[in-house]
Each structure stands twice: as C-alpha cells, then as structure tokens.
C-alpha positions in Angstrom: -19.9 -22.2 3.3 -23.1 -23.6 4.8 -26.5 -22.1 3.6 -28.1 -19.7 6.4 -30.7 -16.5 5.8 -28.3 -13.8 4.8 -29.1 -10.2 6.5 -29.3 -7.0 4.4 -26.6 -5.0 3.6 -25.7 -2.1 1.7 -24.2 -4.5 -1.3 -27.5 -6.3 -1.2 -29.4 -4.2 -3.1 -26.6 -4.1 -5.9 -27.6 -3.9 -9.5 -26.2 -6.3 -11.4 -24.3 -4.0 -13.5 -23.3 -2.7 -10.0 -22.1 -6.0 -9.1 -20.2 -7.1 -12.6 -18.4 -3.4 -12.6 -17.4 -3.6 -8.9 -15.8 -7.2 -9.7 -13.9 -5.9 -12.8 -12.7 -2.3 -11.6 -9.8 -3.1 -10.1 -7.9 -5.4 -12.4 -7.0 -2.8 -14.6 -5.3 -0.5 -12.1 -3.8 -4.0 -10.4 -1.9 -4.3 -13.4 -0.8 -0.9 -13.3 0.3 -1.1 -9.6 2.0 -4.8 -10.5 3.9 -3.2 -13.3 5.4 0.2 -11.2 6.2 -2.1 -8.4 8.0 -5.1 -10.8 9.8 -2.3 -12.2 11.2 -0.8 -8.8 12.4 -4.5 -7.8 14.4 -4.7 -11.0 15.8 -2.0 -10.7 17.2 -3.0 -7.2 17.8 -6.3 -7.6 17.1 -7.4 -11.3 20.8 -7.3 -12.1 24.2 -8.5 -10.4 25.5 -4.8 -10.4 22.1 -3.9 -9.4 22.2 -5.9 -6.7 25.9 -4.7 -5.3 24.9 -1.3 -5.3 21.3 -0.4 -4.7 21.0 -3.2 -1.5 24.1 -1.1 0.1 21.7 1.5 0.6 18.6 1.5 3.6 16.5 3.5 1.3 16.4 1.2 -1.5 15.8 -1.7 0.8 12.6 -0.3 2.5 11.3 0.1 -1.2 12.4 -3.3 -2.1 10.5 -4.3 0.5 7.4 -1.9 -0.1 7.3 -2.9 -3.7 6.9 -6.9 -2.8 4.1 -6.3 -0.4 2.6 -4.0 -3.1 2.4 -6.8 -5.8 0.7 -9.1 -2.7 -2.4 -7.1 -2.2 -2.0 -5.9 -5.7 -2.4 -9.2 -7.5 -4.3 -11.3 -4.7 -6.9 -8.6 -3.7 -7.0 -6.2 -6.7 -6.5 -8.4 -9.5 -7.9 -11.3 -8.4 -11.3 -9.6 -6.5 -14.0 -11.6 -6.8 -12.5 -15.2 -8.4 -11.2 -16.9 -4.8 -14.5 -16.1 -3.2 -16.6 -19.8 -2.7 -18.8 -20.4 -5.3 -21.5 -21.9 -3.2 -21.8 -18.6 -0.9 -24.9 -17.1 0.6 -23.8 -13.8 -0.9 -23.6 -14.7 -4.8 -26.1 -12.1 -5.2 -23.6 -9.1 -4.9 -20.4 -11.4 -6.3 -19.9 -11.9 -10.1 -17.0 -14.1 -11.2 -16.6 -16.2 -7.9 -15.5 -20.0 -8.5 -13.3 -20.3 -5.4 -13.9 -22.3 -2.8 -13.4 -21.5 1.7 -9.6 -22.0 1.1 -9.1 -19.8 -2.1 -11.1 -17.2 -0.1 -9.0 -17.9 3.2 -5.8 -17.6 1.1 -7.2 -13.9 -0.3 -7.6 -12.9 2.9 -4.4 -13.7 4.7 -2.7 -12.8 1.3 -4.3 -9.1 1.7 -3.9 -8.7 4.9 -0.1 -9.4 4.9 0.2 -6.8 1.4 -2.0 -4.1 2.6 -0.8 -3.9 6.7 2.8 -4.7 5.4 3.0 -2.0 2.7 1.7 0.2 5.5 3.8 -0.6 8.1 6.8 -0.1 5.3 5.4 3.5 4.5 5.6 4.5 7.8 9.1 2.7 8.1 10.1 5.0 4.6 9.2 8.3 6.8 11.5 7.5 9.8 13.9 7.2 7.5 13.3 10.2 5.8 13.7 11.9 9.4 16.3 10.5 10.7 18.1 10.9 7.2 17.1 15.1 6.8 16.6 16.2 9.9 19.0 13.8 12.1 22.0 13.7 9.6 21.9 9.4 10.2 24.3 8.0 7.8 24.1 4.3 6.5 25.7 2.5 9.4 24.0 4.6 12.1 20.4 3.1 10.0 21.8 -0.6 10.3 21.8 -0.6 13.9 18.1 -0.2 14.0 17.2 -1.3 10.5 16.8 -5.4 12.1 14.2 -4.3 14.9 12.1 -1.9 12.0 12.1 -5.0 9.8 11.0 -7.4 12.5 7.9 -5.0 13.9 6.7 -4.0 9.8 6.9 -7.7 8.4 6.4 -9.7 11.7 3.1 -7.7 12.6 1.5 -8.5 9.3 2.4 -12.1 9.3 1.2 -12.4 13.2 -2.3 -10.3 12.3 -2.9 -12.9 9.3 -2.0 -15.9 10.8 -4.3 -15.0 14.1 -7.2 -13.6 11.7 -6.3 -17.0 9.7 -6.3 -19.1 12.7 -9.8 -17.3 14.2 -12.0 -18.3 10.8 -12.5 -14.2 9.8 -11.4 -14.4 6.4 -15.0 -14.6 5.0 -16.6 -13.5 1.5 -17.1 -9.6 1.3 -17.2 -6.9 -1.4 -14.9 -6.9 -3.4 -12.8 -9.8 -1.9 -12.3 -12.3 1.0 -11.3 -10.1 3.9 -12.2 -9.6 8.0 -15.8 -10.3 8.0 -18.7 -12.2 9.8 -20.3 -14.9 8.2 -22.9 -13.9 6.8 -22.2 -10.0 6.8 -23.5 -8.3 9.5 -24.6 -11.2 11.7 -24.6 -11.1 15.4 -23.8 -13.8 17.2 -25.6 -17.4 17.4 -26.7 -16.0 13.5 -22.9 -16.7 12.8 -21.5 -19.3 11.1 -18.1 -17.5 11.2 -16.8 -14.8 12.6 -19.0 -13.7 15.7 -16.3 -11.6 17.0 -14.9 -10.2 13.6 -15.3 -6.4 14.8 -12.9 -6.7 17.9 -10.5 -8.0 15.6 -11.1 -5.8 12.7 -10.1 -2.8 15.3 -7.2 -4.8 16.9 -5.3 -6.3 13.9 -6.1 -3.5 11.3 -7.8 -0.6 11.9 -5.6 0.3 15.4 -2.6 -0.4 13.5 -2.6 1.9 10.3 -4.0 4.4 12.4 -0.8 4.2 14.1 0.9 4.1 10.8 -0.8 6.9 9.8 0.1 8.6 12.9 3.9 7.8 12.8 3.7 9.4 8.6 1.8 13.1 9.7 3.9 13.0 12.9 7.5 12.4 10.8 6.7 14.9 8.0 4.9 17.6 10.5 9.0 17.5 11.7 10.1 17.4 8.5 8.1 20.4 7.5 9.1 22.4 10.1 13.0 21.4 9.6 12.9 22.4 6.0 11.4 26.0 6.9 13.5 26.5 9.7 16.9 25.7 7.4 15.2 28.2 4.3 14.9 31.1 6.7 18.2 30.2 8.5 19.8 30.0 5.3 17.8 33.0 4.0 19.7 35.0 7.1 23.1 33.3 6.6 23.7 33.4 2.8 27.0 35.2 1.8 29.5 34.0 -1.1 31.6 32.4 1.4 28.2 30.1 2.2 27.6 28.6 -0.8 28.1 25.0 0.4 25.6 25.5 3.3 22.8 26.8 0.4 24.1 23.5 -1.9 23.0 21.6 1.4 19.7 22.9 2.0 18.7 23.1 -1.6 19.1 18.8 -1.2 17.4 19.0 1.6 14.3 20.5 -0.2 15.0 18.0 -3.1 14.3 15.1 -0.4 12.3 16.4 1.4 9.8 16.9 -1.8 10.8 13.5 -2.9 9.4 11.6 0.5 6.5 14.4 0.6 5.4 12.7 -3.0 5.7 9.1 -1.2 3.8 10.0 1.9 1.1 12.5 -0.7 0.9 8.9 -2.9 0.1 6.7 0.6 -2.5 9.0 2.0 -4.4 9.4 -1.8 -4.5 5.8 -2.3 -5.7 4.9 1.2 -8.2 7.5 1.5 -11.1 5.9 -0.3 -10.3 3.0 1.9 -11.1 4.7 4.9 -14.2 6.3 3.9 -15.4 2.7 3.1 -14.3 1.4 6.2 -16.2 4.7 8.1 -19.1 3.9 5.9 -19.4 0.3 6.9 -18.9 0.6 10.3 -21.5 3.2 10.8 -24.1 1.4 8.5 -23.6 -1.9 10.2 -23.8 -0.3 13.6 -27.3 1.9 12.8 -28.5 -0.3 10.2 -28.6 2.2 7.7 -28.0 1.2 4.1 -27.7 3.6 1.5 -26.3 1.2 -1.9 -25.9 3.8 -4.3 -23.3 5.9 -1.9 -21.9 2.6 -1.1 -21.0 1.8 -4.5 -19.6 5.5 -5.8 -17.2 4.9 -2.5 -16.6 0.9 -3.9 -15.6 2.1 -7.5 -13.5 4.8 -6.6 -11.8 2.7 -4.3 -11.6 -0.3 -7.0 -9.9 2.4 -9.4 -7.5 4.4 -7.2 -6.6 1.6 -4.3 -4.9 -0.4 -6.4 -2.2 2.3 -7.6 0.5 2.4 -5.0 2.8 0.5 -7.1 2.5 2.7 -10.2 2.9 6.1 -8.5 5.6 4.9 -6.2 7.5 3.9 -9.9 7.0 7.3 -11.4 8.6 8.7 -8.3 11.1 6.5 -7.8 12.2 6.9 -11.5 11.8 10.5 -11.9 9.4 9.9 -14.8 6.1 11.4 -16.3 3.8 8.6 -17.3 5.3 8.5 -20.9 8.7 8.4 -19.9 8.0 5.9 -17.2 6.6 3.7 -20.3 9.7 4.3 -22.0 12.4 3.3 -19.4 10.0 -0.1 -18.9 10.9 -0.4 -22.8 13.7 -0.5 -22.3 14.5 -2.4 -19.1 12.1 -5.3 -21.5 13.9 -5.0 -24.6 17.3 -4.1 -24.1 20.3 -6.3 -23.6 22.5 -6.6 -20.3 25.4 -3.8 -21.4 22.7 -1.5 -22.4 21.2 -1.9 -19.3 24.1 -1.2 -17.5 24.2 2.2 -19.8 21.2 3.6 -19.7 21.7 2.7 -15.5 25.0 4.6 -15.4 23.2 7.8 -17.6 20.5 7.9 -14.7 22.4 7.4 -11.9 24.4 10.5 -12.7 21.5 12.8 -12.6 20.6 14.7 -9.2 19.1 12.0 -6.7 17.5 11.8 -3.6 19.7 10.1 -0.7 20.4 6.8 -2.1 
C-alpha cells in the first residue's frame, strides 16, 4: 500500500492493549464456530450412509451449505483477523499481528464477503423452507423444483458481489480485517489511493442485500407465527378422541416451528453487533464524530459473539447442551465406522424436525 497521511478515525485513538485484544478476540470463538459447523458437514456427508440419506433431504442440504460458508468467514475473517492485512500499511497503528501483504488482504476480503453474504443469503433460504414446509405442506419433490433457482440467487450473488468488490480495488485494510473500505479510511476522493467510491458499494453489494435477507427471515417467521397460533386455537376448538392424529400433527408443527425459531433467534444474535458497528461507522464517518472507547465495546463484542454461527447452529442441529454437544464430537473423533453407524441409528430414532 503506498504511504499517504492517514485521516482520523475512531480506531485511531486505540490503546494498544485496545488494539492487541481486538486482533485476538475472535480466534477463540472462530474455532468454536469451525468446530459446530465441521461437525454438521460430517454428519451429512462424512460417511457413505451419511451421504445416501441426509443429501435426499432439502433441509439438510441448505445446512450443508450454510455450514461451508460458515467455516469461510469463520476461518478467513475471524480466525485469521489481523494476519492478511499488508504489513507496510498506513494504518499499523490500530493493527497488531499484520504480516500480509495487498493480495493476502484482497483474498480476506473476497473470502468474507463470499462466507458472510453467503451464510446470509442461506439463512434466509432455511426460512422459506421452513414456510413452505409448515405452513405450505411442500413435500421433497415439490422443493426440487425451485431448489436450482434458490441455489443460483444465494451462492451466485456472493460470488458476483466479491468478484465486483474484487475487481473495483475495495478490499482495503480495516478493523478487524481486510473488508469494503477506502484507502486510507475515511478518505474522500483525490485523498484516495483506493476505494473512492467504497460507500456506493458498501450499500449495493452488502448492506441492501442482508437487509433484504433480513427482511425475507422476519417476513417468513411473522407467517409462521401466525400459522402456529392459528392451528393451537383451531385445534384447541377441534380436539375430540376421534382427533388425535390432527393434535399429533400440530404438536410437530410446534416442534419445527421452535426448531427454525432457534435458527432464525441464532442469525439475528450473531448479526446484531454487526449492525450496530456498521450504524456506528456510518454515522461517525458521515459527521466526523469519533468516540474510540464506544467503538471498541461494539468491536469486542462483535469479535466474541460474530464468530458463533457455526457453534449454535451445531447445538441445534444436534439436539445437544454444550456438554453433550462435546460428547457426540467425541465420539464422531474417536469411534470407529460401525460405531458410528450406531450411535447414528440411536439418534435418528429420536423425535426430529422435518428431515
């Protein structure tokens, strides 16, 4: 990066302790979010019955998909932070740890923005299906037929926004990692090396879009909602002895509906700190206003809970507690193939969601 006068921002007037705990908070809960999401693949795919089974389903194919755009922005955004930023940048003041270089930091940034608009788009896609599963009775093959289109919109649109933000030079050293920013922060325009235009992009390629995501998620489970109380109280009215399959019915729909409440609940935690920080920039960058210490409560909460997708979506998916979360990943390490294949058979025949 070539050597300019940078202008102040709010990660400027970092303390170094500031600085070094920002760079190291995430890699803990990366690891965390790496494991829950390794263990959700194995569990679809990590075996050849695995395999025949689980990938016959649409629900376990949206989270094998989810889970692989969760290790992504896991490892090359949370784990990794602050190494692939260039070493020779005009910000080193606010980074700790950064011996990357432009391309290292170009790689972080496309690599995050495929993992975190990806894993977005494939939460929203989870909540369509959710809907369409409840409240629309769709059965597998009625899924497929749109199942190709959903695929191409949630992995093609992160691939496109990269490659353009890629292609545009906006994947520039930031706190905590490479990401959509002018070079150096907060310039405006001849005082850019890169980046000049990086807010109309920011908006098109990232924030407009998990806003829409985050519309299509409320919207889906505002229906879903309303569905499961309209079915309780018809139900409620209904119920005789002669009715009992109709209450069996509606007591699964509750069951899945709470299950992809928990997904959605999970989504909406882990992304909330990243909004506020997002707000927080935005508004400081367009008044000038810099206030470091609220800047980094918002960073380290963010560094600690952003990172944890992967994790919560495993104790979900599973069923599990922490501890007995830590206990199935035992034994998916340490056992052998046939008692795999039992311990599989013993969970499969517990109550489920639609799977």
């Amino acid at each position: 990066m070539n050597s300019t006068e940078p202008i102040l921002s709010p990660f400027d007037e970092f303390t170094p302790f500031q600085v070094k705990f920002v760079s190291v908070a995430s890699k803990v809960p990366a690891l965390l979010s790496l494991w829950g999401s390794f263990y959700i693949i194995h569990d679809i795919i990590g075996t050849k019955r695995a395999r025949q089974k689980r990938l016959k389903n649409a629900f376990h194919r949206i989270m094998l998909g989810l889970s692989i755009f969760d290790c992504i922005i896991s490892f090359f955004a949370w784990f990794l932070t602050t190494w692939l930023q260039p070493k020779d940048t005009i910000h080193s003041n606010f980074l700790w740890g950064n011996v990357g270089n432009d391309a290292t930091c170009e790689a972080q940034g496309f690599m995050t923005q495929i993992g975190g608009h990806t894993t977005a788009n494939f939460t929203a896609m989870l909540t369509i299906y959710y809907l369409l599963t409840v409240k629309y009775s769709w059965k597998e093959k009625d899924f497929r037929k749109i199942e190709p289109f959903l695929y191409f919109v949630v992995i093609g649109s992160g691939i496109a926004s990269a490659t353009t933000l890629l292609v545009k030079g906006l994947f520039n050293p930031g706190m905590p990692m490479c990401y959509t920013n002018s070079y150096p922060l907060w310039c405006d325009g001849e005082d850019c090396i890169r980046g000049a235009n990086e807010q109309t992009f920011d908006y098109a390629l990232f924030i407009i879009p998990v806003t829409i995501d985050l519309f299509i998620i409320v919207f889906c489970m505002g229906i879903l909602v309303l569905h499961t109380k309209r079915q309780e109280t018809r139900i409620m009215g209904l119920y005789t002895n002669s009715n009992e399959r109709v209450a069996e019915n509606n007591k699964l729909t509750k069951i899945v509906f709470k299950r992809a409440l928990r997904y959605v609940g999970v989504f909406l935690f882990i992304w909330l700190p990243t909004v506020i920080f997002t707000i927080l920039i935005k508004r400081a960058e367009r008044k000038g206003i810099t206030k470091p210490n609220a800047m980094f409560a918002i960073v380290a909460v963010m560094s600690f809970i952003s990172p944890l997708q992967g994790l919560f979506n495993a104790l979900i998916y599973s069923r599990s507690t922490l501890w007995m979360f830590i206990q199935k990943s035992k034994r998916l390490i340490c056992c052998s193939e046939e008692e795999k294949i039992t311990v599989t058979r013993t969970e499969e025949s517990s109550p489920s969601i639609i799977a």
